[in-house]
N, C-alpha and C positions, 0 to 999 in steps of 0.2 A: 531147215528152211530159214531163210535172211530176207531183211527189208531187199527187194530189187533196183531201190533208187532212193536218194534223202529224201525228205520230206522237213520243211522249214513250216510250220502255223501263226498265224498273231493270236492270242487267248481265247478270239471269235470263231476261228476261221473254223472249218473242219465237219464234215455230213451230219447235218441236225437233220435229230429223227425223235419219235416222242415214241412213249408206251407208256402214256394217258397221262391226264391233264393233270398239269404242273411237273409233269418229269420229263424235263427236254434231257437230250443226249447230245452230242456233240462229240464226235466218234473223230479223234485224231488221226489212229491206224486202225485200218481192218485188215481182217485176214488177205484181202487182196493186196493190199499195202504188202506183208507181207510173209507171203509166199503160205498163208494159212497159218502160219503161227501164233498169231496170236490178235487182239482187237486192244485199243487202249482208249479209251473215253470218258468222258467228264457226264457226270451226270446231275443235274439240278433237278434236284427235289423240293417240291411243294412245304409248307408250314403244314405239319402231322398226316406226309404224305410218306409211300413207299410201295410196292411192288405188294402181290399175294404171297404166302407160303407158297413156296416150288422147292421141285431139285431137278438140275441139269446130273444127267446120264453119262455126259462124255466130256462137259466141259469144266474146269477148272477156275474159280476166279478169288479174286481181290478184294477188296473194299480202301480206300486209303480217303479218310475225312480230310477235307482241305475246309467246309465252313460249315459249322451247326453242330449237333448231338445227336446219337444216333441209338436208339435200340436196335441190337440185331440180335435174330434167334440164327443158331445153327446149332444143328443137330434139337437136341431137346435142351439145351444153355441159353440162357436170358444174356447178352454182355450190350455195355452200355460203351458206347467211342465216343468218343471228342476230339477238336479238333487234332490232327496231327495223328492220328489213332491207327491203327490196320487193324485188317482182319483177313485170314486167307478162310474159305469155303470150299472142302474139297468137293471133285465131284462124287454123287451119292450120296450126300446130305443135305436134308431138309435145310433151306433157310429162307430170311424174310429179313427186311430193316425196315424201321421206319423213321422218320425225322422228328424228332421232341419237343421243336423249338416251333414258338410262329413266327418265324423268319423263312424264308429257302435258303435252303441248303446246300454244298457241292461235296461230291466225291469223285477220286479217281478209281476207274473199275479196268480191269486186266483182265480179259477173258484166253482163256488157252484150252484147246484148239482156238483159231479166228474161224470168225464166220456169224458171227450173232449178227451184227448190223443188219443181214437178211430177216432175220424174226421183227427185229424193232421195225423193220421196214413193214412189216406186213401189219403190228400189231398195232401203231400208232392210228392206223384208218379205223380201225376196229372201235377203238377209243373213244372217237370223236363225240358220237351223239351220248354221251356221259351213262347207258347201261346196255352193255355190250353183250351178247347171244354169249351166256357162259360154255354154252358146248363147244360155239365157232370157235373161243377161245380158246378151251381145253385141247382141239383138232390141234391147234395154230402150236401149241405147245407141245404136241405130242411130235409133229411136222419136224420140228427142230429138237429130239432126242431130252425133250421136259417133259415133265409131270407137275400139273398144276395140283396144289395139296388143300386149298385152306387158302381164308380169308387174309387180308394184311394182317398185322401185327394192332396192338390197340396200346394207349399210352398205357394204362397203368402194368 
């Protein structure tokens, strides 16, 4: 599966989507981009923001710091990134990051198979009014071949 056409962005441009407040997305390619292979998107994080403990089932991803500090748990390992840093997450492992810094944050995130932008689409409304039906969410995750595990990450 190949991109089926170029795709040129300015830093801005590209399907902003959220999954919850202070973490916009900014999805360059999606699986439809191309051809299901993979999703590439910038992700801004909130000051001591970050996603819950999950694991993705079938997908594959990345992490590559472009601005802040990062905790991230994968598997049962504590690692700490900074700018310029990676991390790959395979799938079937628990992980979680959180942002360290009170500044926001960016990462670049690779997801393989493509197709997440669908979940962020759905999970961003979820979001909105700041304490979200943790079941609808758990559904919403399940929907898309995740398992929500646990809380975010905490600084210390």
């Amino acid at each position: 599966m190949t991109l089926t056409q170029t795709k040129m962005l300015t830093p801005k441009e590209g399907l902003r989507l959220q999954s919850g407040p202070g973490r916009d997305l900014i999805f360059k390619l999606t699986g439809e981009d191309t051809g299901g292979a993979f999703d590439y998107f910038i992700v801004e994080v909130a000051p001591y923001g970050g996603p819950p403990l999950h694991v993705h089932h079938k997908q594959e991803e990345t992490i590559h710091v472009l601005k802040g500090k990062f905790k991230v748990r994968i598997g049962d390992e504590i690692f700490y990134l900074n700018e310029g840093d990676f991390a790959y997450l395979p799938s079937k492992v628990p992980h979680a990051f959180l942002n360290l810094t009170n500044e926001g944050a960016e990462i670049i995130v690779v997801y393989t198979p493509g197709g997440g932008h669908k979940f962020f689409a759905e999970l961003g409304p979820l979001m909105h009014n700041g304490s979200p039906d943790k079941k609808v969410v758990a559904q919403l995750f399940e929907k898309y071949e995740m398992t929500l595990l646990g809380p975010p990450l905490s600084q210390d």
